[in-house]
OpenMM code with the backbone's topology and positions (N, CA, C; nanometers):
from openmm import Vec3, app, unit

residues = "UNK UNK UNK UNK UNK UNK UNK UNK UNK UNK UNK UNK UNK UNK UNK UNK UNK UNK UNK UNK UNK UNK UNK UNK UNK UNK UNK UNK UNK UNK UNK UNK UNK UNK UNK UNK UNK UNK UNK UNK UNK UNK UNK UNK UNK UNK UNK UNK UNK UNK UNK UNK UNK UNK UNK UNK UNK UNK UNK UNK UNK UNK UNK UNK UNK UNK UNK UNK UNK UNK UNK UNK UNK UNK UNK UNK UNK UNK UNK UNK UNK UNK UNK UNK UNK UNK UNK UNK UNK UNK UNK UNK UNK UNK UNK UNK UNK UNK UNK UNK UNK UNK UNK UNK UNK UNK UNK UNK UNK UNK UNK UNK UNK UNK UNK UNK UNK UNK UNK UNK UNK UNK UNK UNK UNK UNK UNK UNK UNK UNK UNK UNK UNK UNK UNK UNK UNK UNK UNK UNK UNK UNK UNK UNK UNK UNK UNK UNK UNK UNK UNK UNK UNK UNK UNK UNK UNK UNK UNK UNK UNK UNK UNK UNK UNK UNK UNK UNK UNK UNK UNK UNK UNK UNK".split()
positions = [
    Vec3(6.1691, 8.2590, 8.9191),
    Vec3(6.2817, 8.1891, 8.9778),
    Vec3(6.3706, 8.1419, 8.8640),
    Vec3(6.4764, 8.1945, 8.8588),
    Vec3(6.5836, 8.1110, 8.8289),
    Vec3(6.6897, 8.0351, 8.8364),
    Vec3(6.6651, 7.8974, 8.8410),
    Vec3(6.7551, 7.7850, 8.8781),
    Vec3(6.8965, 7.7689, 8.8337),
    Vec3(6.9652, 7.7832, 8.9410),
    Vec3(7.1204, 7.7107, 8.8806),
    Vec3(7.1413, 7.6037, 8.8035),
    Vec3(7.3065, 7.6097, 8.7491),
    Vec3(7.2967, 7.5241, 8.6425),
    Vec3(7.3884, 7.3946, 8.6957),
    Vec3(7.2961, 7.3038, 8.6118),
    Vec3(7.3316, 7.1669, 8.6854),
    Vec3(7.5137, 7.1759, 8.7416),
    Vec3(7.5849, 7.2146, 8.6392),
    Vec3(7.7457, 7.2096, 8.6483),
    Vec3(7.8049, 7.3054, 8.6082),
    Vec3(7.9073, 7.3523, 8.6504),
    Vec3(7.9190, 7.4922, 8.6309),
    Vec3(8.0120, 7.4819, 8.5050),
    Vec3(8.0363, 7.3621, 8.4587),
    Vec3(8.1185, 7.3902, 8.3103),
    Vec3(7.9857, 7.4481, 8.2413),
    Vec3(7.8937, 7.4483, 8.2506),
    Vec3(7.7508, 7.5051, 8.1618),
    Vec3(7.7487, 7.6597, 8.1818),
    Vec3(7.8466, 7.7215, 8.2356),
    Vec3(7.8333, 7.8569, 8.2390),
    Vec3(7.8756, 7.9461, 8.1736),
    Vec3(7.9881, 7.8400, 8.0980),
    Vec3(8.0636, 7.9001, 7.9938),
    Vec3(7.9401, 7.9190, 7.8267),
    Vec3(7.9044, 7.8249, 7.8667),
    Vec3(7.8277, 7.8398, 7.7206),
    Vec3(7.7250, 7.9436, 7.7346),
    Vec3(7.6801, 8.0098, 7.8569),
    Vec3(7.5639, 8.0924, 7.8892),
    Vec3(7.6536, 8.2362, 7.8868),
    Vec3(7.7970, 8.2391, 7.8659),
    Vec3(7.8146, 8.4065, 7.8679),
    Vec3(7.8645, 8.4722, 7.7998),
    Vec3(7.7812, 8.5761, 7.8323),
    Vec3(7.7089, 8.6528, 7.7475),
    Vec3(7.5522, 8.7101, 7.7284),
    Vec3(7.4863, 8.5921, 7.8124),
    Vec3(7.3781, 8.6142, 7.7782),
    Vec3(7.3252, 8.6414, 7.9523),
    Vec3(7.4102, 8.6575, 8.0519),
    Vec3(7.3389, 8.7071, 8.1481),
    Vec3(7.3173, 8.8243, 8.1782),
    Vec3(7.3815, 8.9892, 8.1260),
    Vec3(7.3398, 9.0926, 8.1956),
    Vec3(7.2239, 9.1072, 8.0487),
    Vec3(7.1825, 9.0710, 7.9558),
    Vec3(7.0267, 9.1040, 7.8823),
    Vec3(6.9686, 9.0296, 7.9659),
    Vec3(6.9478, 8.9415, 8.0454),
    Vec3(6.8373, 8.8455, 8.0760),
    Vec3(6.8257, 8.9310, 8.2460),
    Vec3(6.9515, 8.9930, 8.2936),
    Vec3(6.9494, 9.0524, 8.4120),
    Vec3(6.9105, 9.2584, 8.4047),
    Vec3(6.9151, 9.2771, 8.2510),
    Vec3(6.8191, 9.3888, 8.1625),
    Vec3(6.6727, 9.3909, 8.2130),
    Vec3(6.6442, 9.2601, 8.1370),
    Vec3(6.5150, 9.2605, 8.1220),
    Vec3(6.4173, 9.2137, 8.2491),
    Vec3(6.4838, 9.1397, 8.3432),
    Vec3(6.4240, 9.1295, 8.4316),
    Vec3(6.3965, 9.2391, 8.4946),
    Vec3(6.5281, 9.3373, 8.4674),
    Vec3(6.5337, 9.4233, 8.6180),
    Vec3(6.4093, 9.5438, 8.5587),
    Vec3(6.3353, 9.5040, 8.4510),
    Vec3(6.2224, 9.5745, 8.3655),
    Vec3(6.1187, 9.5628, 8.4067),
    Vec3(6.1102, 9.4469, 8.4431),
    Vec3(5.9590, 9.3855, 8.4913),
    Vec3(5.9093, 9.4277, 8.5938),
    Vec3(5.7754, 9.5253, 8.6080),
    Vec3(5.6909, 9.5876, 8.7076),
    Vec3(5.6388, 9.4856, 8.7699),
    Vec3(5.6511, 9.4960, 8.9323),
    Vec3(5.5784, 9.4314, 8.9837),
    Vec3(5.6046, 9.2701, 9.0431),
    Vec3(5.6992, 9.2675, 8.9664),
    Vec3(5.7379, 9.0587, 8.9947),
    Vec3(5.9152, 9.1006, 9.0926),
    Vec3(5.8940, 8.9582, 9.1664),
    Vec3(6.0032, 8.9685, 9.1922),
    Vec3(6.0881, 8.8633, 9.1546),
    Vec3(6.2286, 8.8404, 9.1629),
    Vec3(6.2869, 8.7571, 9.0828),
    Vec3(6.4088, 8.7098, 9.1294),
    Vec3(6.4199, 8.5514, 9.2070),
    Vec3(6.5636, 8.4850, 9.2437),
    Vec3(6.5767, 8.3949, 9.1460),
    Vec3(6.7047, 8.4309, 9.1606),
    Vec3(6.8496, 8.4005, 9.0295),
    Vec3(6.9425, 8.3134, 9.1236),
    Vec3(6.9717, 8.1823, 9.1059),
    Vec3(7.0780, 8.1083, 9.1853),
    Vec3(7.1848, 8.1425, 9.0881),
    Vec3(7.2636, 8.1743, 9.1119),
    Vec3(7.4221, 8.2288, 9.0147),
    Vec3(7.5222, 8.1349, 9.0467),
    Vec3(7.4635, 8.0191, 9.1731),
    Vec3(7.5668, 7.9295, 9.1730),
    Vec3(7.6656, 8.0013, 9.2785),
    Vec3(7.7943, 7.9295, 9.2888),
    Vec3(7.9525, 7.9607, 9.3503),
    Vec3(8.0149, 8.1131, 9.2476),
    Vec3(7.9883, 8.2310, 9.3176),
    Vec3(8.0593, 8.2905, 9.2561),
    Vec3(8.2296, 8.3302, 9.2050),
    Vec3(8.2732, 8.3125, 9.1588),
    Vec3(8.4223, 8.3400, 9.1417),
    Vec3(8.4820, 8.4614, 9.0235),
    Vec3(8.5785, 8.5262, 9.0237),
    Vec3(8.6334, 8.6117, 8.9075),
    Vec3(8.6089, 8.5776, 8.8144),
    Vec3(8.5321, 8.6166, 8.7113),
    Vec3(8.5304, 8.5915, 8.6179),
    Vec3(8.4096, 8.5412, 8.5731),
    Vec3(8.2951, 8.4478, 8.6883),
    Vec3(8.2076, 8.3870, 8.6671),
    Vec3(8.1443, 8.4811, 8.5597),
    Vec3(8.0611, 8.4176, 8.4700),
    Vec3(7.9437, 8.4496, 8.3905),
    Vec3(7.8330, 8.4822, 8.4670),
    Vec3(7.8030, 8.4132, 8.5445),
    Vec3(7.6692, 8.3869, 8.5945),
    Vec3(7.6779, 8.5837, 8.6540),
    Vec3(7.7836, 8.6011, 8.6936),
    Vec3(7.8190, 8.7083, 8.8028),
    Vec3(7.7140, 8.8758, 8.7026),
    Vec3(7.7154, 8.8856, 8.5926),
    Vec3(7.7032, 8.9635, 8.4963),
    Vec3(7.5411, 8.9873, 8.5563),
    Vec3(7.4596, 8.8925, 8.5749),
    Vec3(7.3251, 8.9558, 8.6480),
    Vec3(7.3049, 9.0448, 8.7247),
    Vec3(7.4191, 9.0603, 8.8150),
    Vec3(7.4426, 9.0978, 8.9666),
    Vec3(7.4398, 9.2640, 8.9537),
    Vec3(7.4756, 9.3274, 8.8871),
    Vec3(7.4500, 9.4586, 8.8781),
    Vec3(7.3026, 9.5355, 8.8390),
    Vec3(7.1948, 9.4134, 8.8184),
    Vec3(7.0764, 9.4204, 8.8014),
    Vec3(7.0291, 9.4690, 8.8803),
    Vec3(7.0798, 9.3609, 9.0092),
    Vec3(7.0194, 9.2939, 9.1197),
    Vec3(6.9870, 9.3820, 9.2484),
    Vec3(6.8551, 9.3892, 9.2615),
    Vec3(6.8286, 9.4729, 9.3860),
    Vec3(6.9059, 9.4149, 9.5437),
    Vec3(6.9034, 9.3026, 9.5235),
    Vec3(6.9686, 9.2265, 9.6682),
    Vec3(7.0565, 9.1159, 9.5989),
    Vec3(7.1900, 9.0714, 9.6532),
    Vec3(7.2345, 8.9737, 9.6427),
    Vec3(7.2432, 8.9258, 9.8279),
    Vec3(7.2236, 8.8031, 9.7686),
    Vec3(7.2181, 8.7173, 9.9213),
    Vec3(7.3213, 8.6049, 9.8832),
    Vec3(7.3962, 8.6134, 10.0007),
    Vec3(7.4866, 8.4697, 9.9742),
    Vec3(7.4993, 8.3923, 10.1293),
    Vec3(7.4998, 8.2376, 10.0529),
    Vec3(7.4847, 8.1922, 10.1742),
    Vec3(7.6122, 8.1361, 10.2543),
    Vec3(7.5890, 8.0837, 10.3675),
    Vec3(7.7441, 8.0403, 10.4078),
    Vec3(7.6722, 7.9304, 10.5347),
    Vec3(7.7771, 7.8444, 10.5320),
    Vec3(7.7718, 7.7876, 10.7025),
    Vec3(7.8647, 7.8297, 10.8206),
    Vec3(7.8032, 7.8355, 10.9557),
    Vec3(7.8904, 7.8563, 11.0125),
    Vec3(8.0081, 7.8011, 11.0574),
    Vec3(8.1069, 7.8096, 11.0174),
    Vec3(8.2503, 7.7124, 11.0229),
    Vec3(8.2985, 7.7775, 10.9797),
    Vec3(8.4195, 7.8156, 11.0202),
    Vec3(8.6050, 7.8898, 11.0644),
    Vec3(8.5805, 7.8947, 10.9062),
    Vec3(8.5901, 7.8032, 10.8288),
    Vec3(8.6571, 7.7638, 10.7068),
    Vec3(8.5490, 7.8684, 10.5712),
    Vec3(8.4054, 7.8311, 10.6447),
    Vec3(8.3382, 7.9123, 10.5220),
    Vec3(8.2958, 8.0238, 10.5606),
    Vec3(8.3049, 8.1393, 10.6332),
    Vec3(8.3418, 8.1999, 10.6964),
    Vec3(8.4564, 8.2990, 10.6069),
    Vec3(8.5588, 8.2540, 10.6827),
    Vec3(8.6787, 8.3107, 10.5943),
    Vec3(8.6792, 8.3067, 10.4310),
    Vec3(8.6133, 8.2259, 10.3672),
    Vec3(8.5598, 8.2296, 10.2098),
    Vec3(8.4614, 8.2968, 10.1873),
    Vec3(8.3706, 8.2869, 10.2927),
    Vec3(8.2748, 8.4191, 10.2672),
    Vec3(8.3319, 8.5482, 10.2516),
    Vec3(8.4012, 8.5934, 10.3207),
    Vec3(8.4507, 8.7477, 10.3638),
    Vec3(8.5712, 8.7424, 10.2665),
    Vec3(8.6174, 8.6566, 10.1897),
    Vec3(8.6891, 8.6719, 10.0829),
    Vec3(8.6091, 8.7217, 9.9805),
    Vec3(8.5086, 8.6048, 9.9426),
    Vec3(8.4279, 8.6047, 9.8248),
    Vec3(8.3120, 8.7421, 9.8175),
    Vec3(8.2855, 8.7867, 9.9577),
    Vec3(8.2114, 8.8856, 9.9253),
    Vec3(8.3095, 8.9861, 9.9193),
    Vec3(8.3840, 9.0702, 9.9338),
    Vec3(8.4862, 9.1523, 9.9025),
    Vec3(8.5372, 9.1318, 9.7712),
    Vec3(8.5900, 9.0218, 9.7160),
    Vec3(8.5693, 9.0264, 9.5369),
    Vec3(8.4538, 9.0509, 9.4559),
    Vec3(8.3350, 9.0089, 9.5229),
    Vec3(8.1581, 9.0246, 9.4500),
    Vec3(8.1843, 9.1376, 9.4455),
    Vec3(8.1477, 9.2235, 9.5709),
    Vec3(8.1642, 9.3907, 9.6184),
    Vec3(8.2487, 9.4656, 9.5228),
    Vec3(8.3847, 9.4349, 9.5014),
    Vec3(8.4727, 9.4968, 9.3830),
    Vec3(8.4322, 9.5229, 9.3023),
    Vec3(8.3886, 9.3806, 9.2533),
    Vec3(8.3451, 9.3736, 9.0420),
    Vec3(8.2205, 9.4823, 9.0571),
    Vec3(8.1225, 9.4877, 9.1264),
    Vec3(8.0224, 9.5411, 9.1445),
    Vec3(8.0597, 9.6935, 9.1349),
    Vec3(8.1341, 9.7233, 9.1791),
    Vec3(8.2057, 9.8447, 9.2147),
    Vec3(8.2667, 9.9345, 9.0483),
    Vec3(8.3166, 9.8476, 8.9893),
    Vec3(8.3665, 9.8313, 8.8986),
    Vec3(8.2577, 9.8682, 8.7720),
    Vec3(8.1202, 9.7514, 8.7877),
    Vec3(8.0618, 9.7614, 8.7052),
    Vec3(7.9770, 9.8243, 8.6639),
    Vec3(7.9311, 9.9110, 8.8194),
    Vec3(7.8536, 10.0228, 8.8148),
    Vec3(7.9174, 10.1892, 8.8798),
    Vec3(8.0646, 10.1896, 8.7985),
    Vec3(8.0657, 10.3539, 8.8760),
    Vec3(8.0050, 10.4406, 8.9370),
    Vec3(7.9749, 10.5279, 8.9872),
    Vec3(7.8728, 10.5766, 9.0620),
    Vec3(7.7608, 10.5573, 9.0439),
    Vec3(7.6730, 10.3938, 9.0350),
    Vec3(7.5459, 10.3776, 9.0676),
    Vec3(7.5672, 10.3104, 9.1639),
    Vec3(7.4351, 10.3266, 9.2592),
    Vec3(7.3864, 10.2612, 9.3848),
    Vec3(7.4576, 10.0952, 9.3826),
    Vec3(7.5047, 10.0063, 9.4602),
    Vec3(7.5111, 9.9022, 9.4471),
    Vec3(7.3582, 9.8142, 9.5162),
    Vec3(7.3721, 9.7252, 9.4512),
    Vec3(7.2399, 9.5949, 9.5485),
    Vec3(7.2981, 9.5905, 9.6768),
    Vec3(7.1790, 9.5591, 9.7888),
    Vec3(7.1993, 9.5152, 9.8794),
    Vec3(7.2725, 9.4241, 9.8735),
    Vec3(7.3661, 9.4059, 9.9958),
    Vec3(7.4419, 9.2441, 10.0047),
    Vec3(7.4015, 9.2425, 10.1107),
    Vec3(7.3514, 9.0647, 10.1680),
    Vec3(7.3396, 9.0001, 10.2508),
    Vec3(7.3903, 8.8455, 10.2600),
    Vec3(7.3377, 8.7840, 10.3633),
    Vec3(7.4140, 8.6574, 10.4192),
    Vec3(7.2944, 8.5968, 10.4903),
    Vec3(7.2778, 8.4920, 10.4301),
    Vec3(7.1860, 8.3615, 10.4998),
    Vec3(7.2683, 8.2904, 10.5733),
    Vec3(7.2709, 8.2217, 10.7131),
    Vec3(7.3582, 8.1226, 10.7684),
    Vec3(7.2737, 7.9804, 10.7828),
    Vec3(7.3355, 7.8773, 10.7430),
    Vec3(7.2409, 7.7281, 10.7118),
    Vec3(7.3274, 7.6876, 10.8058),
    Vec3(7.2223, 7.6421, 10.8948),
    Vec3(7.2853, 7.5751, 11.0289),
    Vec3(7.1864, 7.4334, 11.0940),
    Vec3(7.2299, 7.3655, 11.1375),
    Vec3(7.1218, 7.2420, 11.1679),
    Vec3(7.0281, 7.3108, 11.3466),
    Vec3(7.1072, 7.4042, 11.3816),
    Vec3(7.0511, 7.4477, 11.5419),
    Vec3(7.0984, 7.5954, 11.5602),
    Vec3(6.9582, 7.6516, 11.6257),
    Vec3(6.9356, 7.8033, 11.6372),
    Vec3(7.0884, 7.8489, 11.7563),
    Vec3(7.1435, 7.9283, 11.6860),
    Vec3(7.2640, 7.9641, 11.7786),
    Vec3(7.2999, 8.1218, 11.7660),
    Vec3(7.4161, 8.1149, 11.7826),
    Vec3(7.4639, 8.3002, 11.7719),
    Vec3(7.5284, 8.2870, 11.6761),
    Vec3(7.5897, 8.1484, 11.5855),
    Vec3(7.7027, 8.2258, 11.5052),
    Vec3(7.6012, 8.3751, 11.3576),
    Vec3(7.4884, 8.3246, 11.3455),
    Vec3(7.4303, 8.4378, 11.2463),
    Vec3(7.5293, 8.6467, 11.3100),
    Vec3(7.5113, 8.6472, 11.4747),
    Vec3(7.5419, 8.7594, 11.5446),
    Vec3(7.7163, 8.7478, 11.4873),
    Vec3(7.7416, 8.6375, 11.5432),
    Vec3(7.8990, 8.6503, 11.5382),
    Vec3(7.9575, 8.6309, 11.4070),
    Vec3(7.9240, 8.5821, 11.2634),
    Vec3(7.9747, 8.6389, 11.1217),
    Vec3(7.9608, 8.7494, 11.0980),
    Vec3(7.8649, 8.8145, 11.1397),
    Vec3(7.8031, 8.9492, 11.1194),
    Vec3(7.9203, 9.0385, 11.1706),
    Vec3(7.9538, 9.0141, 11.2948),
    Vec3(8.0548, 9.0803, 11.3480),
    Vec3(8.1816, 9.0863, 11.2883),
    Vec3(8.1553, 8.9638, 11.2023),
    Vec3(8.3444, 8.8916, 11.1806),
    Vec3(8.2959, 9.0280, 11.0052),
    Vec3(8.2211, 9.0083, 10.9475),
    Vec3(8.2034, 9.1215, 10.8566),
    Vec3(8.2096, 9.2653, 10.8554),
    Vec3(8.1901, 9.3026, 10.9045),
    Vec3(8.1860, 9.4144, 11.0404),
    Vec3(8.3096, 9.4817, 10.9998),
    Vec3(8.4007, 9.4060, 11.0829),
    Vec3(8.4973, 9.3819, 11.1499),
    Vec3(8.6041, 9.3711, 10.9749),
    Vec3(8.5781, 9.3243, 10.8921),
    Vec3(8.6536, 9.3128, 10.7662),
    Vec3(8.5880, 9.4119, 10.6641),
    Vec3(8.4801, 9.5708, 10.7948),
    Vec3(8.4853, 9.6607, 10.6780),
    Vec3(8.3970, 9.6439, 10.5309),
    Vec3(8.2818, 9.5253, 10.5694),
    Vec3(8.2293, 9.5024, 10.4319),
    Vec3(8.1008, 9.5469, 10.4569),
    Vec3(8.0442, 9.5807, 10.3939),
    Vec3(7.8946, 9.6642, 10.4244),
    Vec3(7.7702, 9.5120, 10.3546),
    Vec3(7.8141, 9.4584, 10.4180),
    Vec3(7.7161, 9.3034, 10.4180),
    Vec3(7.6314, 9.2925, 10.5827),
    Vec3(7.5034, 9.2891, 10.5430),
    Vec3(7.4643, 9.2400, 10.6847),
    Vec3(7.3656, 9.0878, 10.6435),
    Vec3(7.3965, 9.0248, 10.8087),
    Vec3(7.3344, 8.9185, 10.7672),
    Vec3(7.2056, 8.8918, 10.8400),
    Vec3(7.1224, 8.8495, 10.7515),
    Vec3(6.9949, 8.8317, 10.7812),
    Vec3(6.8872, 8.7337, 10.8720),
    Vec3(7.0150, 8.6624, 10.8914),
    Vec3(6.9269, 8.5625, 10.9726),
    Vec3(7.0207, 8.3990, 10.9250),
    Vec3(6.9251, 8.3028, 10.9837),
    Vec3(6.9535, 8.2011, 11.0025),
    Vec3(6.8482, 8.0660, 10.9002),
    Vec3(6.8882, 8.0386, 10.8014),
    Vec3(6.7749, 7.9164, 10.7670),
    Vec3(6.7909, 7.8347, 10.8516),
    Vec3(6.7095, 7.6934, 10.8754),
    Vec3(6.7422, 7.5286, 10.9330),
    Vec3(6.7910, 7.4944, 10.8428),
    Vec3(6.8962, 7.3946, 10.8670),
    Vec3(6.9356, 7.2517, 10.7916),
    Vec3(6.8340, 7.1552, 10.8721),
    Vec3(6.7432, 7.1613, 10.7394),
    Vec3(6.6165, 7.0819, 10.7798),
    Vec3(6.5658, 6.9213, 10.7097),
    Vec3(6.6271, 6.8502, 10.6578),
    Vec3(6.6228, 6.7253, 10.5931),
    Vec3(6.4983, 6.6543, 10.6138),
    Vec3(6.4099, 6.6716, 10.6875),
    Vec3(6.2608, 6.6352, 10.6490),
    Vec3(6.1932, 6.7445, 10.5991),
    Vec3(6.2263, 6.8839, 10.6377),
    Vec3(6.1671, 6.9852, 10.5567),
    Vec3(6.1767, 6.9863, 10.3999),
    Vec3(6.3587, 6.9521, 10.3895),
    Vec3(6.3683, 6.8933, 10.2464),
    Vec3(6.3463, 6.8251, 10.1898),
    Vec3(6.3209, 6.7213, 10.2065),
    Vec3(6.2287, 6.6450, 10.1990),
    Vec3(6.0883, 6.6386, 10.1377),
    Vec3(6.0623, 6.6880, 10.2263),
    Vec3(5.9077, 6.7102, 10.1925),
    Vec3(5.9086, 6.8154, 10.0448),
    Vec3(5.9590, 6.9202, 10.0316),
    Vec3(6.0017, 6.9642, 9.9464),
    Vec3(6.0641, 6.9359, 9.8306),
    Vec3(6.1146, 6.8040, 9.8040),
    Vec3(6.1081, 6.6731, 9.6494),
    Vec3(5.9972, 6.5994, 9.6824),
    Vec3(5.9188, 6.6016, 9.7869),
    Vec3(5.8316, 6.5014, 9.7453),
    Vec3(5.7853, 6.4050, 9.8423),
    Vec3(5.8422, 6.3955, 9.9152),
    Vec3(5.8402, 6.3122, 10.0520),
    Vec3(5.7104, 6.3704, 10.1058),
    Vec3(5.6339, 6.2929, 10.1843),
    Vec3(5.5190, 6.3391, 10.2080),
    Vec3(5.5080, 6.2776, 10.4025),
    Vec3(5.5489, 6.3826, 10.4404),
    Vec3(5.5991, 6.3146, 10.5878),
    Vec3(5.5612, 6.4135, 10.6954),
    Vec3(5.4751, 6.4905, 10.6559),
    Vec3(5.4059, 6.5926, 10.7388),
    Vec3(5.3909, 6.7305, 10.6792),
    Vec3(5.3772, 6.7928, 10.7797),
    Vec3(5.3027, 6.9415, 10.7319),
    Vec3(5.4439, 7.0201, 10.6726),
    Vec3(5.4770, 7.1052, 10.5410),
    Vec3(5.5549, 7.1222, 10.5036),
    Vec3(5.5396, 7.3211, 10.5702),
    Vec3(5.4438, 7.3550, 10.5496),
    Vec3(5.4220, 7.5199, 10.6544),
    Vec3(5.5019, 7.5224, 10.7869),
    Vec3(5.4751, 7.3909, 10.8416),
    Vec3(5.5117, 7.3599, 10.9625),
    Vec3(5.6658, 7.3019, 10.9767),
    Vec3(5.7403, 7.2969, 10.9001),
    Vec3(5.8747, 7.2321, 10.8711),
    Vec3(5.9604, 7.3868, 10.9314),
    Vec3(6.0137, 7.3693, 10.9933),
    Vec3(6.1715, 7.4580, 11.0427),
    Vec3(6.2202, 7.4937, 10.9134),
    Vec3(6.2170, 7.4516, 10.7883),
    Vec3(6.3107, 7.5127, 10.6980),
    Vec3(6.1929, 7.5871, 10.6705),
    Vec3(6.0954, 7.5790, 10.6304),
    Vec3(5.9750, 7.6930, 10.5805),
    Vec3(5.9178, 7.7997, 10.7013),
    Vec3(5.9602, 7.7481, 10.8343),
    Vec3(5.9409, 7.8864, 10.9030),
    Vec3(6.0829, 7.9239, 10.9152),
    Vec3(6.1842, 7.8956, 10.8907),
    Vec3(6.2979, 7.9444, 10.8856),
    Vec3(6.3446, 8.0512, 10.7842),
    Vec3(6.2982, 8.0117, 10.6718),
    Vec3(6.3077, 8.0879, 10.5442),
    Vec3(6.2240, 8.1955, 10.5347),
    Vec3(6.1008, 8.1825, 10.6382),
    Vec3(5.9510, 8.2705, 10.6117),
    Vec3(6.0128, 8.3758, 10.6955),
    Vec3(6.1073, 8.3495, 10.7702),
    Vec3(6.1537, 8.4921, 10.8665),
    Vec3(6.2735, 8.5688, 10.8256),
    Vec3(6.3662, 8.5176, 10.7307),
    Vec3(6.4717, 8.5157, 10.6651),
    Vec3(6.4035, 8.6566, 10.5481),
    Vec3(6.3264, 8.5667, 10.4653),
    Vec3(6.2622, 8.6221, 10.3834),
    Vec3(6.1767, 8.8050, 10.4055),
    Vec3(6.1283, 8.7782, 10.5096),
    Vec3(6.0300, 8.8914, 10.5763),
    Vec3(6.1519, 8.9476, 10.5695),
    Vec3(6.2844, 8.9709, 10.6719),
    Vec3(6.3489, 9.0368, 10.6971),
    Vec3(6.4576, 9.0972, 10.5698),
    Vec3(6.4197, 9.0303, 10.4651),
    Vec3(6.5132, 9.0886, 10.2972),
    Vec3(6.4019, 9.1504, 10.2502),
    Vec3(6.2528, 9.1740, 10.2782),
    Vec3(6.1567, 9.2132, 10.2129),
    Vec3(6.1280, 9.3359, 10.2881),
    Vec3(6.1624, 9.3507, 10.3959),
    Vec3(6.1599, 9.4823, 10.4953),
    Vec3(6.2819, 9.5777, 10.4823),
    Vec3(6.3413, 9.5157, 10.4431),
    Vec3(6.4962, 9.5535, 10.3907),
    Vec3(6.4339, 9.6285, 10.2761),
    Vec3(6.4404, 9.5515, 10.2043),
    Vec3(6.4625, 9.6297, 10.0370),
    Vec3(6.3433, 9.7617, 10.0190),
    Vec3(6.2112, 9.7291, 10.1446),
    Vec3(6.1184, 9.8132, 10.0820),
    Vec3(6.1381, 9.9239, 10.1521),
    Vec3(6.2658, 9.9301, 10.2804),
    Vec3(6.3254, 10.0459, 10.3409),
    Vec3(6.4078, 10.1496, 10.2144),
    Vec3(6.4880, 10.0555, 10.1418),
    Vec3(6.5868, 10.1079, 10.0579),
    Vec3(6.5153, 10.1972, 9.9863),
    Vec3(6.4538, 10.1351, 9.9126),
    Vec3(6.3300, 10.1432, 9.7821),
    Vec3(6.2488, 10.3080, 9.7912),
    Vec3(6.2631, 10.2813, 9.9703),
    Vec3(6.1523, 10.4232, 10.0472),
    Vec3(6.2722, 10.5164, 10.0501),
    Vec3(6.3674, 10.4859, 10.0711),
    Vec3(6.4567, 10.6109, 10.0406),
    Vec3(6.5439, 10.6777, 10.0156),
    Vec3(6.5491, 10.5573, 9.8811),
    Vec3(6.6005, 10.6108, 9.7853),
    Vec3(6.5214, 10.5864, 9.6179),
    Vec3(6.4461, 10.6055, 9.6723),
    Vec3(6.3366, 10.6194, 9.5269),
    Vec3(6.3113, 10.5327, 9.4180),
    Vec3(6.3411, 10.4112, 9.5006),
    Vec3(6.2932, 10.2872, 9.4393),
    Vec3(6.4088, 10.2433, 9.3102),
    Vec3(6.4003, 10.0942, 9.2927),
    Vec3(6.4657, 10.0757, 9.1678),
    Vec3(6.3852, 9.9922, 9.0843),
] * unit.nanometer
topology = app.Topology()
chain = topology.addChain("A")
for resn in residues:
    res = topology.addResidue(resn, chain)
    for name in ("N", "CA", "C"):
        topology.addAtom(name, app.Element.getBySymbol(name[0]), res)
């Protein structure tokens, strides 16, 4: 796992050094490996991993507002990507939706993507779960297996892991 950086003025001092560290990971037999890259934007540093990357997942809430920044921001990701690997395969792109209650908008961004022509599908739905999170710094307030954000994520997860080992099957692995 690799953790984002506290502030993103700290990203400047890190580039350069993300597509060797997104090299060498993408080396390693056998492990798998999340990279928080933070808010992506033109230019980001952090962004230089991403052509490593077997899957990029980005997340969004459902609201008009992030939404429409999603389907911006993934269509610039998608570009540079485009850009950075001429005719190689790109990573999967996907979409987590963080929502406090199980609904349709996960169906209906999907559509709104779709629909803007971007070859992003989205995967599902985490909880906005604040005792799950909780429990997760430390709070000790019940069963954390049993928390909506950890069966939320556990199905999220399955479904990027069924994903990639489809890809993997055929197209000969990366």
């Amino acid at each position: 796992m690799i953790v984002g950086l506290a502030a993103a003025e700290q990203a400047g001092g890190l580039a350069g050094m993300w597509a060797p560290v997104g090299e060498l990971l993408d080396r390693v037999p056998g492990v798998d490996v999340v990279a928080d890259c933070g808010r992506l934007y033109p230019g980001s540093p952090a962004a230089e991993v991403l052509p490593h990357a077997s899957a990029i997942v980005l997340i969004t809430r459902p609201t008009i507002d992030a939404v429409a920044h999603l389907r911006t921001r993934a269509a610039t990701v998608l570009r540079e990507l485009d850009l950075q690997r001429p005719g190689g395969r790109p990573p999967m792109s996907c979409v987590v939706v963080t929502s406090p209650r199980d609904d349709t908008s996960p169906k209906q961004i999907d559509q709104v993507l779709r629909e803007a022509g971007l070859p992003v599908t989205v995967l599902g739905r985490i909880a906005l779960d604040p005792k799950g999170a909780g429990m997760l710094s430390g709070e000790w307030v019940g069963r954390l297996d049993k928390s909506l954000l950890v069966r939320s994520t556990r199905e999220v997860v399955t479904r990027l892991a069924q994903r990639l080992a489809a890809t993997a099957g055929t197209a000969g692995g990366r």
